[in-house]
N, C-alpha and C positions, 0 to 999 in steps of 0.2 A: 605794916598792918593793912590788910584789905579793908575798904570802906563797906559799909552795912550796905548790903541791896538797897535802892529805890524802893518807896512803896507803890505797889501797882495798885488801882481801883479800879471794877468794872460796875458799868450798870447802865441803867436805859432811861432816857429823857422821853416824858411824854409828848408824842405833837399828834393835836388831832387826836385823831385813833389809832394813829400807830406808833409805833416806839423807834428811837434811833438809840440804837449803842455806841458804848463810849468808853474807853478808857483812858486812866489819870495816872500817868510814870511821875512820879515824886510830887511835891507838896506844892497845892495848888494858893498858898499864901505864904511861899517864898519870897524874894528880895526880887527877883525877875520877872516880869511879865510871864503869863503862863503862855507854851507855842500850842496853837491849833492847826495840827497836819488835816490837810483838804486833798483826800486823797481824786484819781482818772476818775475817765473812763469817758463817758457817763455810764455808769454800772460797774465800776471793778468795787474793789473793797482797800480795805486801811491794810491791810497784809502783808503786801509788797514797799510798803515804807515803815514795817515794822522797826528798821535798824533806826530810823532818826530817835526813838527813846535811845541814842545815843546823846542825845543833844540836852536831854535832863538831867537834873543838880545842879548844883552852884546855884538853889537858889531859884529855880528858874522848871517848871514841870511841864510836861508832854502830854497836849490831849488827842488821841486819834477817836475816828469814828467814822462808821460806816452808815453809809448815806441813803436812807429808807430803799429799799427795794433792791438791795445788798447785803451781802455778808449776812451780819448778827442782826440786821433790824429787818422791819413788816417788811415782807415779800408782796406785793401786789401786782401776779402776772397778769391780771386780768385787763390790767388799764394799760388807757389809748394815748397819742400822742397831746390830748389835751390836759391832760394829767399830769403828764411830765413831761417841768418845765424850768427853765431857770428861774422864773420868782420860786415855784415850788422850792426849790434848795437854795434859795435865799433865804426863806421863811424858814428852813428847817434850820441853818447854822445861825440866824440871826433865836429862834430858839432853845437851843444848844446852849448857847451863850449865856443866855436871861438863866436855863434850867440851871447852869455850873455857877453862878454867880460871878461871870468875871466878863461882862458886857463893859465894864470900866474901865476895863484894863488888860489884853491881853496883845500877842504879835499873832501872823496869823500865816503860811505855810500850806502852797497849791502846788500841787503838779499835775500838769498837764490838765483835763478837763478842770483839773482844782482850781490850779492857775488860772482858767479862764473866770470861774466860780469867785477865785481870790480878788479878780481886778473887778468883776459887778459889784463885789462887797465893798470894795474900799471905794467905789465912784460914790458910794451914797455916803462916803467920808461919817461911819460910824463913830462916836466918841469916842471910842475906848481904843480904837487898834492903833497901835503903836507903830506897827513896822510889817512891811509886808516881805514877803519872797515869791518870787511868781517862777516858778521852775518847767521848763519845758515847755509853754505851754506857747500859742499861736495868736495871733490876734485877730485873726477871722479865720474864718472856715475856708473859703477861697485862697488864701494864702495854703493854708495846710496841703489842700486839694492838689493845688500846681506844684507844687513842691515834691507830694509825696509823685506825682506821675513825672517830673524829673529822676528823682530817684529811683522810681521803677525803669527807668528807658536805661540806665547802668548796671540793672541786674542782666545775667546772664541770657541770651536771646530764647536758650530753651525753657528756664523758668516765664521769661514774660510772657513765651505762649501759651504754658502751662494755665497762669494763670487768667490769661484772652480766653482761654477754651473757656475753661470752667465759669467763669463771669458771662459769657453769653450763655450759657444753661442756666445758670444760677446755682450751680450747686457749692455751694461756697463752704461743706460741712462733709466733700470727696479728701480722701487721703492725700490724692495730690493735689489737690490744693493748698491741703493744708503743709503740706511739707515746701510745695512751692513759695508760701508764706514764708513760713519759717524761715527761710532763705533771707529774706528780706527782715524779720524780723533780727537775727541775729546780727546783722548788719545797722539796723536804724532803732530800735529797741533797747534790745541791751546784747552787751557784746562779750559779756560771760558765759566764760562753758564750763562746767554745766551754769544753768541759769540756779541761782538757790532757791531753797525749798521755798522759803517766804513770800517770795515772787513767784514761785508757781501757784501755790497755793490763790492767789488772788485769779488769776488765769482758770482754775480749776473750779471756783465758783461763779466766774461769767460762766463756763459751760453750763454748770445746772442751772443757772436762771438767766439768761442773757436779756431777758425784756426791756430793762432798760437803756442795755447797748447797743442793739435794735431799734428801738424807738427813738432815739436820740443821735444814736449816731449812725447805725447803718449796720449790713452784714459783714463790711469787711474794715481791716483797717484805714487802709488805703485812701479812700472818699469818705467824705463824712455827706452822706445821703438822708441822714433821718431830717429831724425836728431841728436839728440845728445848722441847717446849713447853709442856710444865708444870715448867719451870726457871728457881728463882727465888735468889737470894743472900742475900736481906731476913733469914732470922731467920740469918746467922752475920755478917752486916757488922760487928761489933762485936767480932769477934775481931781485926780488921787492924790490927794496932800500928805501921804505920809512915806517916811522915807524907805526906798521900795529896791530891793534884791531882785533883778532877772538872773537866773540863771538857763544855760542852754549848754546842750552838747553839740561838740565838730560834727560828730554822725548821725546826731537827731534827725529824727523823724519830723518834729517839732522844728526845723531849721532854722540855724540862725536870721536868714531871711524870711521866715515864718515869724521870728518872734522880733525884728529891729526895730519895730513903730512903736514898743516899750521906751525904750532906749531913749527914743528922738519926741516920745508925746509926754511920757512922765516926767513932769520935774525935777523930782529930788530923786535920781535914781543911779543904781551901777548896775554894771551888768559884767555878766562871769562867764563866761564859754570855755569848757571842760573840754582839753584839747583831744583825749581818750576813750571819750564818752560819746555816747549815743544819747535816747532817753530818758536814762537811770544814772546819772553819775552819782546818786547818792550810793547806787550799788558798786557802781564801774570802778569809780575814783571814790573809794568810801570817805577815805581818811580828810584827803585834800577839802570834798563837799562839805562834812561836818566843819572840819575848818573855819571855812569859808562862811559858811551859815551862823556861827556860833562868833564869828568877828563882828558880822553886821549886826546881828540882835547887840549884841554887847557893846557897840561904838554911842556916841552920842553927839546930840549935835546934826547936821545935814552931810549927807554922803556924797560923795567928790563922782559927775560923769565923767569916765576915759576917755580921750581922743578916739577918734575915729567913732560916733554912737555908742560909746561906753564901753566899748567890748575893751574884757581883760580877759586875754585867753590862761588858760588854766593850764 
């Protein structure tokens, strides 16, 4: 017998004057803490991790939500880098929270900018979060940076000039550039072809409004040039008291030497490195990630670090 669909909810949290949207995959006073997916960017939207309402039932519901000046919530092209900031989107998910009624009690689910988003939320060791997962994400912007210009010196000689031309003119929004990206995006991004609609779809609304991935983080992937790029987490990761899920990809972007001061500053933590994956193992390695994710929420007790800085390759 097929199980009855999940109930899905949507709707909008006031903050301020502007609304963040939000949707609720299954029943939000289950037996399980409810997960709160922390989607990139800064500026993608909840779209591309639509598949973790995989991770709801048993008990246990999925909130995604897109992060003001994204997706479904208040657009505001007009503001500066003083605007957007990360208390801003602290305030907005620590309001989220209080509007859902589960500030008590919930787990809580970053990637990549999320992840960055998910480790400022748990240093202020909030009452209610249970368990974290920090996916993909860097621990300073300096690590990203060297990392990713490693990575780029193994792309092909005629893409990296490609991409030198165009970077000295600036035109960062030329066909080839964009294709010369892509190059590299398929490689450290995600490493499915074609890429799925879901994931694009997030990609397709940075284009109409990219303001805040511009203002935050820069015109290209590559550097993170904007607002945040002397921001790093390394000397408070030691304050996160709760039992905390790294995950990373082999071909991330995000590299496992971009994200190991997780590993070695958090206490009570594991870490998971997707041997197949790039960026997205939730996409890449769908089955293995959910997994994976759905063991740690569900364990109890303190989580065991792996030898070698925790890493347990996937």
């Amino acid at each position: 017998m097929t199980p009855a669909p999940l109930r899905s909810t949507e709707g909008f949290a006031p903050f301020g004057e502007h609304q963040t949207w939000y949707r609720i995959t299954g029943d939000l006073d289950g037996a399980r803490p409810p997960l709160v997916i922390v989607h990139g960017g800064p500026g993608c939207t909840h779209d591309y991790l639509d598949n973790l309402t995989a991770l709801a039932g048993d008990g246990r519901a999925v909130i995604h939500y897109d992060q003001i000046g994204n997706g479904k919530s208040t657009h505001l092209p007009g503001q500066g880098a003083d605007f957007w900031t990360v208390a801003l989107f602290l305030r907005e998910l620590d309001n989220l929270l209080a509007h859902l009624g589960i500030a008590d009690r919930y787990d809580l689910l970053g990637q990549s900018w999320g992840g960055m988003l998910g480790a400022e939320h748990a240093i202020r060791r909030p009452r209610g979060l249970n368990r974290l997962v920090i996916a993909n994400s860097p621990t300073s912007i300096a690590r990203w940076s060297s990392e990713a210009e490693r990575l780029r010196s193994a792309l092909p000689a005629t893409i990296q000039a490609t991409l030198r031309h165009h970077e000295a003119d600036g035109a960062y929004t030329h066909p080839d550039y964009k294709a010369a990206s892509d190059v590299y995006y398929q490689r450290h991004v995600c490493r499915c072809e074609p890429w799925p609609d879901f994931v694009r779809r997030t990609f397709d609304w940075v284009d109409r409004d990219p303001t805040v991935y511009h203002t935050m983080w820069g015109p290209t992937e590559f550097l993170g040039t904007g607002s945040l790029k002397n921001w790093t987490v390394e000397d408070r990761l030691a304050q996160i008291n709760v039992p905390t899920l790294v995950v990373t990809g082999a071909f991330d972007e995000a590299t496992p030497h971009a994200a190991e001061m997780f590993s070695t500053l958090i206490p009570d933590v594991h870490w998971r490195i997707f041997g197949q994956s790039s960026h997205m193992p939730h996409v890449e390695e769908e089955a293995a990630y959910m997994s994976a994710v759905d063991a740690f929420l569900r364990a109890s007790g303190a989580t065991s670090t792996d030898a070698q800085n925790g890493a347990s390759h996937g």
